[in-house]
RODO-2510 file (C-alpha; in nm, 4 decimals, decimal comma):
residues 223
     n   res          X          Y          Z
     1     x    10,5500    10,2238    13,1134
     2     x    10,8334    10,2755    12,8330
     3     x    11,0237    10,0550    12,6488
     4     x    11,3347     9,9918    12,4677
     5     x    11,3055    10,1020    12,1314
     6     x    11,4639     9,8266    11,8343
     7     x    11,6836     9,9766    11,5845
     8     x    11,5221    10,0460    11,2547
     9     x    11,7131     9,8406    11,0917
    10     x    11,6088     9,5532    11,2993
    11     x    11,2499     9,6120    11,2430
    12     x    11,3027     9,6687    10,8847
    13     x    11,4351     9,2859    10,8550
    14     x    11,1608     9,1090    11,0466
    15     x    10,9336     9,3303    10,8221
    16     x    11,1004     9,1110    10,5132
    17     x    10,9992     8,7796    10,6784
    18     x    10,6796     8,6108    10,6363
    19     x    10,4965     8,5809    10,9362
    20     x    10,5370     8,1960    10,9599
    21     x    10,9241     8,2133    10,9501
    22     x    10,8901     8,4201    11,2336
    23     x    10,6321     8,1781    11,3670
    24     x    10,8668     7,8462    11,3191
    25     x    11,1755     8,0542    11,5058
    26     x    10,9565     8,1172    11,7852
    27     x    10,9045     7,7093    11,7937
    28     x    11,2472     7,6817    11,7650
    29     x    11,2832     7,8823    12,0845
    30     x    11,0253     7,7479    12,2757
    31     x    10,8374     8,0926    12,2640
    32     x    10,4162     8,0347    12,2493
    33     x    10,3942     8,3988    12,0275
    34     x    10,1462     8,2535    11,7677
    35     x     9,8199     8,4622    11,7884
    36     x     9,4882     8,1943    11,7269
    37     x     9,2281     8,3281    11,5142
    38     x     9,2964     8,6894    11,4544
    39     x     9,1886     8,7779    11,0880
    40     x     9,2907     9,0472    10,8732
    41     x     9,0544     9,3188    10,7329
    42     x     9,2821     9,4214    10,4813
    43     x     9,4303     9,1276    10,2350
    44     x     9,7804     9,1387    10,1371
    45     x     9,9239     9,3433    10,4229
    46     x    10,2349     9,2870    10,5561
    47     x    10,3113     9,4782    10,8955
    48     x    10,6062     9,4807    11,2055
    49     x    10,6536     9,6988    11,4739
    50     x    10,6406     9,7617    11,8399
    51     x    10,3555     9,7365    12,0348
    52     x    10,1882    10,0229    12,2568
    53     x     9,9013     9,7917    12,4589
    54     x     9,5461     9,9166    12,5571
    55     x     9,3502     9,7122    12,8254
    56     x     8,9612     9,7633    12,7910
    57     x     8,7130     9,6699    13,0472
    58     x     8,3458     9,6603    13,1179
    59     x     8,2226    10,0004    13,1858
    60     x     8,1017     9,9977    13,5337
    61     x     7,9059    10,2064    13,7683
    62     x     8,2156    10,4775    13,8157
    63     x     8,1581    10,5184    13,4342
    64     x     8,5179    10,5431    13,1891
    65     x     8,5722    10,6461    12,8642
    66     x     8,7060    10,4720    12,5202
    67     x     8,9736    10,6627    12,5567
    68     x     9,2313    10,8914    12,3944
    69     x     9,5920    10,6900    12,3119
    70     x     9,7268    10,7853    12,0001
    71     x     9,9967    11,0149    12,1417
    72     x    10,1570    10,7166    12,3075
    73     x    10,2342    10,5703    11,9280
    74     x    10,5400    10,6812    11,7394
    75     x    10,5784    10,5971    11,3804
    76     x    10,6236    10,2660    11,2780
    77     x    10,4530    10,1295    11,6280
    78     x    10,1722     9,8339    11,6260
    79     x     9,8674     9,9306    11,8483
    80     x     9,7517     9,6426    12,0109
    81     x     9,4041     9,6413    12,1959
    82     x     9,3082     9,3899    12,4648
    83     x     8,9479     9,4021    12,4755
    84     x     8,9159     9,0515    12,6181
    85     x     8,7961     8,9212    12,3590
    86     x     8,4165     9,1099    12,3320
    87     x     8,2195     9,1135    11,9968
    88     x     7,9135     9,2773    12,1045
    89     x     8,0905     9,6107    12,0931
    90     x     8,4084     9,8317    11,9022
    91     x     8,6445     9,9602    12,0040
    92     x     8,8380    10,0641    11,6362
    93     x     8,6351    10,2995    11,3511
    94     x     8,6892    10,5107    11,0481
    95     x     8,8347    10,8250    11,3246
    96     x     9,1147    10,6239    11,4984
    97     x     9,1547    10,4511    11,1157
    98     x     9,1987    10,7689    10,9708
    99     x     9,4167    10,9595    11,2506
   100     x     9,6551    10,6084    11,3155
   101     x     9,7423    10,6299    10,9388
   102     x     9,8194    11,0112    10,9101
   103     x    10,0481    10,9366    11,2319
   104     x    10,2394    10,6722    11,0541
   105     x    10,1103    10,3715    11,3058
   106     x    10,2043    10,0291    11,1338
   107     x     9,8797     9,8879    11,2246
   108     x     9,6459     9,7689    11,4761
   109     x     9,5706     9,4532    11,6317
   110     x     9,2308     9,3728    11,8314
   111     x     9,1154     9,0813    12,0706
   112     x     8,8318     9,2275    12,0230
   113     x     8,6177     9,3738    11,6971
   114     x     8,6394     9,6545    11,4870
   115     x     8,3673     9,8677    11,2740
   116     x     8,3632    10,0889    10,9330
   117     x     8,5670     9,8188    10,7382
   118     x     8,5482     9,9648    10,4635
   119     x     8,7251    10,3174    10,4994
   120     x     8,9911    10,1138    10,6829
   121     x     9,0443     9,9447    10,3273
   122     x     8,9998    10,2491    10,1458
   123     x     9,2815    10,3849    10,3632
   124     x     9,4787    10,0780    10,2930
   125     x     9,4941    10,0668    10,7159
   126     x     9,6162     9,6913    10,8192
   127     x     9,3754     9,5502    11,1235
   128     x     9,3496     9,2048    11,2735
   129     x     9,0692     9,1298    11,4993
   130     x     8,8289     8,8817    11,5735
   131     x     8,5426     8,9839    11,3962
   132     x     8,3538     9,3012    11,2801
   133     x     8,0943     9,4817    11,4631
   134     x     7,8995     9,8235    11,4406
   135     x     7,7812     9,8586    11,8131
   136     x     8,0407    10,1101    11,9702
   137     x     8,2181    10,0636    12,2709
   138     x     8,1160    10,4190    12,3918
   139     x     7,9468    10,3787    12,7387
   140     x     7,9959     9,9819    12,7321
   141     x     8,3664     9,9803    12,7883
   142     x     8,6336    10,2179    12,9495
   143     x     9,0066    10,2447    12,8853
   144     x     9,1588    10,0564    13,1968
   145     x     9,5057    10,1061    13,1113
   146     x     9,8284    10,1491    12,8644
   147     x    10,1483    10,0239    12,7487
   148     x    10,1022     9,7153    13,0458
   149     x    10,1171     9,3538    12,9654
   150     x     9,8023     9,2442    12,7715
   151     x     9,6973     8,9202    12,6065
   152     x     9,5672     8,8243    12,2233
   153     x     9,4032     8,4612    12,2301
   154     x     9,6747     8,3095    12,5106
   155     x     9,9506     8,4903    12,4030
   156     x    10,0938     8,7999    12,6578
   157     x    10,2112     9,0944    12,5093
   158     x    10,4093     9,3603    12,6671
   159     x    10,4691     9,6988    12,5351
   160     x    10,7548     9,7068    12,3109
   161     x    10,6893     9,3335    12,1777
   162     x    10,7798     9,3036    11,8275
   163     x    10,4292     9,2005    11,6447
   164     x    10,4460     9,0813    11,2802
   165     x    10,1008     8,9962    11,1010
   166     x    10,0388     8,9000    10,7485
   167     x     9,7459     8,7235    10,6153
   168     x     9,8241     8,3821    10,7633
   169     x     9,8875     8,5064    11,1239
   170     x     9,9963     8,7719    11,3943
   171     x    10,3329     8,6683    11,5905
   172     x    10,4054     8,8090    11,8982
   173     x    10,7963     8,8050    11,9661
   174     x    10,9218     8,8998    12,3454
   175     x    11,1206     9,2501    12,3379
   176     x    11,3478     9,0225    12,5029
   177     x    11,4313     8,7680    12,2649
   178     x    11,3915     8,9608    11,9182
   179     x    11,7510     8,9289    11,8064
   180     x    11,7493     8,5552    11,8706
   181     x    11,3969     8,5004    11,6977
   182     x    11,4716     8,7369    11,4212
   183     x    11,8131     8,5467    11,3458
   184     x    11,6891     8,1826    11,3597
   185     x    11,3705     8,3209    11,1425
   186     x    11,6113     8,4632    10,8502
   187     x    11,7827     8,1455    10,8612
   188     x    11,4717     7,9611    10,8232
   189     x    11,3822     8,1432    10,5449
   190     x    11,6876     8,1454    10,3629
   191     x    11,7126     7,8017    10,4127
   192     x    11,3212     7,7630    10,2760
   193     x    11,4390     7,9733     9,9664
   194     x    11,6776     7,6840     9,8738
   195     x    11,4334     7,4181     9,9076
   196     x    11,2451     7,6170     9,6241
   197     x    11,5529     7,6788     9,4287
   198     x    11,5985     7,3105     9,4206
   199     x    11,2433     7,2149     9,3228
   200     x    11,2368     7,5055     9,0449
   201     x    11,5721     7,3685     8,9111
   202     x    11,4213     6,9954     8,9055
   203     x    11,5332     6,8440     9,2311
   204     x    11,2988     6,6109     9,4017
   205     x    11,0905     6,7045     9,6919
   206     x    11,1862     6,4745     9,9364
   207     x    11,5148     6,5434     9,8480
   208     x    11,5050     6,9110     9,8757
   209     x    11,3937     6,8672    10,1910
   210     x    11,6274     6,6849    10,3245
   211     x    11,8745     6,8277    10,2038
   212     x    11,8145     7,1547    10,3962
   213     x    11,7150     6,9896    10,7237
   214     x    11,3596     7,0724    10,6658
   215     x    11,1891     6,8722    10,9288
   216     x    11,3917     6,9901    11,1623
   217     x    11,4226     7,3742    11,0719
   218     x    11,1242     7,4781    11,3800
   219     x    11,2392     7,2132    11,6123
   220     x    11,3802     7,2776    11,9359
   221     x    11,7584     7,1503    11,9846
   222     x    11,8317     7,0798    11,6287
   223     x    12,0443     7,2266    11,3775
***
């Protein structure tokens, strides 16, 4: 399954917005893209890019493999793993860490776990997952499919989703609607920017607030 590919440009301005801008425009919209839980193994990084989606299941009888997926990803692209949510076993080390960076992938996102940590730091690699684990997924899962609709937490994501993480969260923003979730986020976060303009400049900040609509900037139906 393909996917309409965003200008660059596009991506390059929801990579300027923090992730809960993006977050309170999806609000705005109606759009349940907030990601529950995921945390990031590498502080401070700031990624946004397409996603090519993995689905993982049990390894059964037939047998299966972890799988070989990396050719799917262009530069720039956000792998996201569906590994129903398991933390008994990887499916994310040091070899995917290395070869995903070389390629130019964003980063990678996991409802699942993830192993060797630490040469994903030293790499400065961006991953969110649920947890860390060193028991590989070799001969206890096996690649089901690619680039078809998966889920993080309660949240579907279909290849070609825009997915922006940061340390507070991982948004998932429908191919779909990415022009009207990126242009209600900027707006948001211009609009935030003047509400600490007024504070540094000595304005109350109740009256900052309201002054910029602030209680109202994520909520549906209101300007």
């Amino acid at each position: 399954m393909s996917f309409d590919r965003l200008a660059p440009d596009v991506i390059a301005r929801f990579a300027k917005l923090p992730s809960s801008c993006v977050s309170d425009a999806c609000d705005k919209l109606a759009i349940p893209g907030q990601v529950d839980g995921l945390k990031p193994m590498l502080q401070g990084a700031r990624i946004c890019g397409q996603a090519v989606t993995l689905r993982y299941l049990p390894m059964g009888p037939a047998g299966g493999t972890v799988g070989d997926f990396l050719h799917l990803a262009e530069a720039g692209d956000v792998i996201v793993i569906d590994n129903r949510g398991r933390i008994d076993c990887t499916v994310w080390g040091n070899i995917l860490t290395e070869a995903a960076k070389a390629k130019g992938i964003a980063g990678t996102v996991i409802e699942g776990v993830n192993r060797d940590v630490g040469e994903s730091r030293e790499y400065g690699y961006p991953i969110w997952s649920r947890a860390n684990h060193s028991r590989t997924g070799k001969d206890r899962v096996a690649l089901d499919a690619t680039n078809v609709p998966v889920v993080l937490g309660h949240v579907r994501v279909d290849p070609g989703d825009v997915i922006c993480a940061d340390d507070s969260c991982v948004v998932c923003v429908p191919l779909s609607r990415a022009m009207d979730v990126l242009g209600i986020a900027e707006s948001i976060d211009a609009k935030e920017e003047l509400i600490l303009r007024d504070i540094r400049a000595g304005v109350d900040l109740a009256e900052a607030r309201k002054r910029h609509g602030y209680y109202a900037l994520q909520t549906p139906g209101k300007a």
